[in-house]
C-alpha positions as CSV (number, residue, x, y, z in Angstrom):
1,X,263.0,201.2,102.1
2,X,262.2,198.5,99.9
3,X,258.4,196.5,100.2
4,X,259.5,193.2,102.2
5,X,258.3,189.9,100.5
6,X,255.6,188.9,102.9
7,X,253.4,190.6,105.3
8,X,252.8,187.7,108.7
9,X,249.6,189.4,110.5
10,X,249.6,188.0,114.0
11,X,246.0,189.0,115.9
12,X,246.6,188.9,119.6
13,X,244.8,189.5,122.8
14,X,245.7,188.3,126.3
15,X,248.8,186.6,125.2
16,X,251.5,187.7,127.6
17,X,251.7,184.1,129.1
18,X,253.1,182.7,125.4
19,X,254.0,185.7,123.0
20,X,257.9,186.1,123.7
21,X,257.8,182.3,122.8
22,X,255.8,182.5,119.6
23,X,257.6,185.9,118.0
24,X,261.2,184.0,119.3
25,X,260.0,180.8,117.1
26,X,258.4,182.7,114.1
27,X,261.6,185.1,114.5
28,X,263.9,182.0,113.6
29,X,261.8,180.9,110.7
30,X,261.4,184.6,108.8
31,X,264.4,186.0,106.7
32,X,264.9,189.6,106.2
33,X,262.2,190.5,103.9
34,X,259.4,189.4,105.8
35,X,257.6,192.0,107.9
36,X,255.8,190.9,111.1
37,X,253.4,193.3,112.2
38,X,251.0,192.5,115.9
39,X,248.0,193.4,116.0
40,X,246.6,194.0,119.6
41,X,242.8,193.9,120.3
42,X,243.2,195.9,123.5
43,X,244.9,193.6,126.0
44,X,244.8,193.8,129.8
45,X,248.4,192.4,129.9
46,X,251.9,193.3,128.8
47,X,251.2,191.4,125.6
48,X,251.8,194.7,123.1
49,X,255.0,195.3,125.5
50,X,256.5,192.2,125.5
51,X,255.4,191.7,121.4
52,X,257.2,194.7,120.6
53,X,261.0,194.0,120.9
54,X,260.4,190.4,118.8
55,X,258.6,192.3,115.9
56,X,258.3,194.7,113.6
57,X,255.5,196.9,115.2
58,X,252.8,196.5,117.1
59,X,249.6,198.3,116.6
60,X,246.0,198.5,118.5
61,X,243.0,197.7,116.5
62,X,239.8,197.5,117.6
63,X,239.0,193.9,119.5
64,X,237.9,191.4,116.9
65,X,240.1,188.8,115.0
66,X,238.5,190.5,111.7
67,X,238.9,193.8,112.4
68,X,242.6,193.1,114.1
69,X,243.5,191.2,110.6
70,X,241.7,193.8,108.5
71,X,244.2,196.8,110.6
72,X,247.2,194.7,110.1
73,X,246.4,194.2,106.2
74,X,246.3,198.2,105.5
75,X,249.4,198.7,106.9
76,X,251.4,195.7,105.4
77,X,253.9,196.7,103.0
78,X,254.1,193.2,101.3
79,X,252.2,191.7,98.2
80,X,251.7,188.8,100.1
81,X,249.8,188.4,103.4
82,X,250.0,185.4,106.1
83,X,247.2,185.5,108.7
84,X,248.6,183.8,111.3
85,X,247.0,182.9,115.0
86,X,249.4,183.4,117.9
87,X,249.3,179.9,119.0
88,X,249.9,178.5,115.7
89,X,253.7,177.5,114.6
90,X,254.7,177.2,110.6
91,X,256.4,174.5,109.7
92,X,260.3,174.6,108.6
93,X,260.1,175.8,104.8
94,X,256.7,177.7,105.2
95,X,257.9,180.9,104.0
96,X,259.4,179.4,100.8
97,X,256.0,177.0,100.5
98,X,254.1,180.1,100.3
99,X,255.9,182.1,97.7
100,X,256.0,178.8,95.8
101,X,252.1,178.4,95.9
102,X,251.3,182.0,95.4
103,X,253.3,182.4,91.9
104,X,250.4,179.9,90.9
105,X,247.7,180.4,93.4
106,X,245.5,183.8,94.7
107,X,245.3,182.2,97.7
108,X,246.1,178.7,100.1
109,X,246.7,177.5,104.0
110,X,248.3,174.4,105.8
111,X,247.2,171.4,106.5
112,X,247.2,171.4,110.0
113,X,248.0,169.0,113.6
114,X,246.5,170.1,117.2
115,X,248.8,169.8,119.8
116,X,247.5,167.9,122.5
117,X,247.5,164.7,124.6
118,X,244.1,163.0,123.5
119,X,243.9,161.2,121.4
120,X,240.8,162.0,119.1
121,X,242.7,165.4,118.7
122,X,244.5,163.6,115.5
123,X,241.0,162.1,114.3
124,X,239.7,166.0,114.5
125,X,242.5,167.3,112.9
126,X,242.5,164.8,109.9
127,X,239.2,165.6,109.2
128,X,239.8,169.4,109.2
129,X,242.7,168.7,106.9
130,X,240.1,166.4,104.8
131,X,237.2,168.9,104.5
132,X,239.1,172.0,103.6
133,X,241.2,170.4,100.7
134,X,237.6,168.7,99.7
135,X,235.4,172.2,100.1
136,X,237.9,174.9,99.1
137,X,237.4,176.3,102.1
138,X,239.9,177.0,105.2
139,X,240.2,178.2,108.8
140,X,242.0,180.5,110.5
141,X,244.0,177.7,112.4
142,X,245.3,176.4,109.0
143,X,247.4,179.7,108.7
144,X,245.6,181.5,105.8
145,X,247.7,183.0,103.1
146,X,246.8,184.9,100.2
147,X,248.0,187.7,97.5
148,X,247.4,191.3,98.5
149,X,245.5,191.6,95.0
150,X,242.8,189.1,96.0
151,X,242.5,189.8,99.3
152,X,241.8,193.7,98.4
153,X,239.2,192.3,95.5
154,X,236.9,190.4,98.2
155,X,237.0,193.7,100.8
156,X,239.5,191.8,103.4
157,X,237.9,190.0,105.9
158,X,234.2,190.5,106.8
159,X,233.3,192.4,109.9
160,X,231.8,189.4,111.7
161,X,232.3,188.0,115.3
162,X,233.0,184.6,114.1
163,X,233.2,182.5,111.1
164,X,235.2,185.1,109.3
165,X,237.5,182.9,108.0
166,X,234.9,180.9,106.8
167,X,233.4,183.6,104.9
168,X,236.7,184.8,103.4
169,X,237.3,181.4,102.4
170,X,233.9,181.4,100.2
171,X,235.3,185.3,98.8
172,X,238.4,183.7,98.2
173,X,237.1,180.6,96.6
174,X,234.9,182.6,93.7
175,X,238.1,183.8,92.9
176,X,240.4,180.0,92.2
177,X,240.8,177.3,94.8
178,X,243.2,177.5,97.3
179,X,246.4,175.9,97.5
180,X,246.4,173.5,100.0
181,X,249.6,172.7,101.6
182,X,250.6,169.5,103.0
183,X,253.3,170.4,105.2
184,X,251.2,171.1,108.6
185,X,251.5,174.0,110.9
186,X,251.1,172.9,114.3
187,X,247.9,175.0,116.7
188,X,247.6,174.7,120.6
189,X,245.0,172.1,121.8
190,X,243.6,173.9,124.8
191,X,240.2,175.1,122.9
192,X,239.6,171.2,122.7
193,X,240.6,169.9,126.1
194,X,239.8,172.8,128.2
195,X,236.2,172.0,127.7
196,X,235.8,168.9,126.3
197,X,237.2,167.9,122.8
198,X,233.7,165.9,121.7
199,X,231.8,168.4,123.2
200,X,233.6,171.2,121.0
201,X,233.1,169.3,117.8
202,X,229.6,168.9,118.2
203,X,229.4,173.0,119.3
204,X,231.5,173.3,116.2
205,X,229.7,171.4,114.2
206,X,226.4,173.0,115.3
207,X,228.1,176.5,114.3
208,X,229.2,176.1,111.0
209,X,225.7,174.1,110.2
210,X,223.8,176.9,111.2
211,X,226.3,180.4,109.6
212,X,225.3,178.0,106.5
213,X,221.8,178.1,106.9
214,X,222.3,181.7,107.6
215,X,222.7,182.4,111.3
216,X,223.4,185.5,112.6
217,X,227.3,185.4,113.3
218,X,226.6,187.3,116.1
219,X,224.4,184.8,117.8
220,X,227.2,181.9,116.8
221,X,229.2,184.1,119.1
222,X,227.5,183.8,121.8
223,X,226.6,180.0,121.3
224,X,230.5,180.2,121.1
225,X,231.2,182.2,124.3
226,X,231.8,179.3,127.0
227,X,234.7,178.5,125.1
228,X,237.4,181.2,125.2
229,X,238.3,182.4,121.7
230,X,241.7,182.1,120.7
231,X,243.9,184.9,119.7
């Protein structure tokens, strides 16, 4: 069997409610030589049943976005990996954006919109966009792609809690600047206006301020733990 193109790595926990409708989208977008592999962290729901038929496998990792992405990644086949969140959506032409931008780049993501009905999520979203193409450095939200060469260089992603796409970011960065991609992938809202959209960027804000001063990621966790984390 020949290596697909591109390896998508979809972490997932607890997503029984929107899975069938995330794989069925991501199915109509991915051609023949792109493998989808699931990654479950050990949900409590049909999520790994209802994944399976709409991919092509679905494994158990331990629970952990990191350690989920970092299971998914050694089983890949591709030379290209997408980390991509279950309630993210690529925009049409992705797949071809990314081959595009890895035959010149180690490493890139999307700019990115939040679904949603306020109206400051545009503001926060804009400024996400803003920051990563001005740092270098992206989320997990912004669908993360990146060659299988680099990401084996840095060691995957680090075993943290949170703020693990930050840190493979910084890896990543020592390496070339991403390609940032203006075509936006589209993530769910509800982080935001479940509990509060200013009240969220100030927590975030708080976060990242502190994992730079060097803050134990595992206490940012915590600090993080009113808000649900999204798989």
């Amino acid at each position: 069997m020949s290596a697909p193109a591109l390896s998508i790595i979809l972490p997932v926990l607890n997503e029984a409610s929107r899975i069938e409708s995330a794989l069925a989208t991501l199915h109509a977008q991915r051609t023949g030589d792109v493998e989808l592999i699931v990654v479950d962290g050990g949900s409590s729901d049909d999520t790994p049943t209802l994944a399976a038929p709409l991919c092509d496998r679905v494994v158990t990792a331990p629970r952990g976005r990191a350690r989920q992405m970092n299971a998914g990644a050694a089983l890949a086949r591709a030379d290209r990996l997408l980390f991509l969140h279950a309630d993210t959506r690529l925009p049409d032409g992705a797949i071809a954006a990314i081959y595009d931008a890895l035959a010149t780049h180690a490493w890139g993501r999307f700019d990115v919109r939040i679904d949603g009905r306020h109206p400051l999520l545009k503001v926060v979203a804009a400024m996400m966009n803003l920051r990563s193409r001005l740092t270098g450095i992206a989320t997990g939200d912004q669908a993360i792609f990146v060659t299988r060469a680099a990401f084996t260089e840095i060691g995957g992603f680090a075993d943290l809690p949170l703020m693990e796409d930050i840190a493979l970011s910084r890896a990543l960065k020592a390496l070339g600047r991403p390609a940032c991609l203006r075509p936006r992938v589209t993530t769910a809202g509800r982080r935001w206006e479940t509990h509060g959209v200013m009240r969220t960027i100030v927590l975030m804000w708080r976060l990242r301020a502190a994992y730079a001063l060097g803050a134990d990621p595992a206490d940012l966790a915590r600090r993080y733990g009113y808000a649900p984390r999204k798989s």
